[in-house]
GUDREN-301378 format. One line per field, with one value per residue: residue in three letters; x, y, z of N, C-alpha, C, O in turn. Coordinates in nm, 4 decimals. Layout:
BEGIN
aa	ALA;...
nxx	X;...
nyy	Y;...
nzz	Z;...
caxx	X;...
cayy	Y;...
cazz	Z;...
cxx	X;...
cyy	Y;...
czz	Z;...
oxx	X;...
oyy	Y;...
ozz	Z;...
//
This chain:
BEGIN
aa	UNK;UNK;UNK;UNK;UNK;UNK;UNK;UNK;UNK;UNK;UNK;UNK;UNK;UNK;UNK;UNK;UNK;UNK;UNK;UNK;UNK;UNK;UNK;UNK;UNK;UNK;UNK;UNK;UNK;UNK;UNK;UNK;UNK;UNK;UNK;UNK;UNK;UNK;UNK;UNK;UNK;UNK
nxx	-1.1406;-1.0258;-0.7659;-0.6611;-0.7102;-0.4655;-0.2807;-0.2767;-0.2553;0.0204;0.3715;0.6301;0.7994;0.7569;0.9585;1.1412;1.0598;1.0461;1.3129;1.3388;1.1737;1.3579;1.5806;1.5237;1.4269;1.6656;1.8146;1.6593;1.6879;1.9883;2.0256;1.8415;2.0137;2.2824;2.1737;2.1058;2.3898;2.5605;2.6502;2.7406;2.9497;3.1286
nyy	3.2184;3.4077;3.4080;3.1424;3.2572;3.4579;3.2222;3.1018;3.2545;3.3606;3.3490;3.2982;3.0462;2.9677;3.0458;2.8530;2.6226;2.6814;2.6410;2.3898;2.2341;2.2997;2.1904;1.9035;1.8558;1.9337;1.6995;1.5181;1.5473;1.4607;1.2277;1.0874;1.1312;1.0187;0.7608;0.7325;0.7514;0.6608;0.4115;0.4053;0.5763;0.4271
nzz	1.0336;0.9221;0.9845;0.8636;0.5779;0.6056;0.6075;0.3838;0.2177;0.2471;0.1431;0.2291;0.2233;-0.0491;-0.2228;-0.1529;-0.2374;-0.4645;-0.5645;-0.5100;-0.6668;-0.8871;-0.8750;-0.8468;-1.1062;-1.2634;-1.1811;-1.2676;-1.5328;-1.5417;-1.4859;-1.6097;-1.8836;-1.8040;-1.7929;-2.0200;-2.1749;-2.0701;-2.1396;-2.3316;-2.3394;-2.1618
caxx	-1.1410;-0.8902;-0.6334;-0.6748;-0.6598;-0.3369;-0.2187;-0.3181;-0.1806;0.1861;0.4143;0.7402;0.8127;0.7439;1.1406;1.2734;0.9855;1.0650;1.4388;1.3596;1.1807;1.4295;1.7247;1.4369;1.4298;1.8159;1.8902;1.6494;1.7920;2.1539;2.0043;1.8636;2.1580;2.4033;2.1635;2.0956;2.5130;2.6487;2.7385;2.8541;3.0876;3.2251
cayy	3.2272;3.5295;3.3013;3.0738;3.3278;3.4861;3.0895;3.0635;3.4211;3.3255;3.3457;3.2834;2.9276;2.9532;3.0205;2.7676;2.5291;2.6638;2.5931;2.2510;2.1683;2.2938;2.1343;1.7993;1.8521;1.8942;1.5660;1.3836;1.5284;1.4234;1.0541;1.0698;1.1742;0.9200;0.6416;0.6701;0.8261;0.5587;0.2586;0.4397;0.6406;0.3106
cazz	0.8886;0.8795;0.9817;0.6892;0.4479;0.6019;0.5829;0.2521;0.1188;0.2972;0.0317;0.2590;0.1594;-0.1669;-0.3070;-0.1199;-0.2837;-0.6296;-0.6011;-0.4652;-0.7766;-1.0149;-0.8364;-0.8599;-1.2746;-1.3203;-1.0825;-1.3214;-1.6437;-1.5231;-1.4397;-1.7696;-1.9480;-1.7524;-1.8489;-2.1612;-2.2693;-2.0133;-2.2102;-2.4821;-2.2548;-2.1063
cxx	-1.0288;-0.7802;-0.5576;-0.6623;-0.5113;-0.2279;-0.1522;-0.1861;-0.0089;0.2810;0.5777;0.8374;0.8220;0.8970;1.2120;1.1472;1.0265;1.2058;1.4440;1.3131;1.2667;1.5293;1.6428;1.4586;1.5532;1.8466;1.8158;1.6985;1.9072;2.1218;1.9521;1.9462;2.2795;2.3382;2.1228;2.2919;2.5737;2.7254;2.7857;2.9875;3.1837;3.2685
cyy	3.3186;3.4422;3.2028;3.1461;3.3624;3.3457;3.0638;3.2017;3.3817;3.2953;3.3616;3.1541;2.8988;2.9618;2.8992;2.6434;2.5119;2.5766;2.4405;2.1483;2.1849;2.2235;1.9140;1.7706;1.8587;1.7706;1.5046;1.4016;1.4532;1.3063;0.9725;1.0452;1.0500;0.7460;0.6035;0.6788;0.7001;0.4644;0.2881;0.5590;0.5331;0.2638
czz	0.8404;0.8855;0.9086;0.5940;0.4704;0.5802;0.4325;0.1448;0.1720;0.1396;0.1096;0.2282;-0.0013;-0.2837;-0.2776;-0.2329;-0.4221;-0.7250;-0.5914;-0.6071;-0.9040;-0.9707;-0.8683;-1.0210;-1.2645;-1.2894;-1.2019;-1.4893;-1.6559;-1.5221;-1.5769;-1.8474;-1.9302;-1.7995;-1.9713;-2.2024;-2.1541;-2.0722;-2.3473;-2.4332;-2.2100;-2.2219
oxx	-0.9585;-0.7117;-0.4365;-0.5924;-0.4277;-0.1118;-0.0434;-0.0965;0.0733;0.2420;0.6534;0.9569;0.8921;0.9219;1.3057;1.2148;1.0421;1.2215;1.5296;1.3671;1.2586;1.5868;1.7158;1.5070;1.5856;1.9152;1.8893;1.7359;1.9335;2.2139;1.9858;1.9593;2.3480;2.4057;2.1069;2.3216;2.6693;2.8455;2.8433;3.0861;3.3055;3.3480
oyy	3.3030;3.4114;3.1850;3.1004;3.3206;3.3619;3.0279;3.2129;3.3884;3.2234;3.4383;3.1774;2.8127;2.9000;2.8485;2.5829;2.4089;2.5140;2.3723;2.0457;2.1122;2.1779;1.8212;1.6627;1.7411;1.7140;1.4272;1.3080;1.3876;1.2431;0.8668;0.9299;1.0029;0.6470;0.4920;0.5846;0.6473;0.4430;0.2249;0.6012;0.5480;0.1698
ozz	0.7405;0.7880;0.8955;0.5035;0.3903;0.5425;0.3875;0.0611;0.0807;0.0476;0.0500;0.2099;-0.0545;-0.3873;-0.3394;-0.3161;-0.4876;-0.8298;-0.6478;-0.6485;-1.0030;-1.0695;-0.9030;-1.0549;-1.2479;-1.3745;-1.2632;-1.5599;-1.7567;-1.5738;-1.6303;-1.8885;-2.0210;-1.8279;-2.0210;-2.2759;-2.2108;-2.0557;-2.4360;-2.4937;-2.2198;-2.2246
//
């Protein structure tokens, strides 16, 4: 049971997780962005 909590409490992963979802939200802004501003850029 201790082992599970120290699992649980782990908080080493957790930056790289955060960056992964903000780098996740910019990619789909930009995909956004390119498909709506696309055909009026071309």
């Amino acid at each position: 049971m201790r082992k599970m909590l120290d699992f649980l409490k782990d908080e080493n992963g957790q930056g790289m997780v955060e960056y992964g979802l903000i780098i996740a939200l910019i990619a789909i802004v930009v995909i956004a962005a390119l498909t709506i501003l696309g055909p009026k850029i071309a």
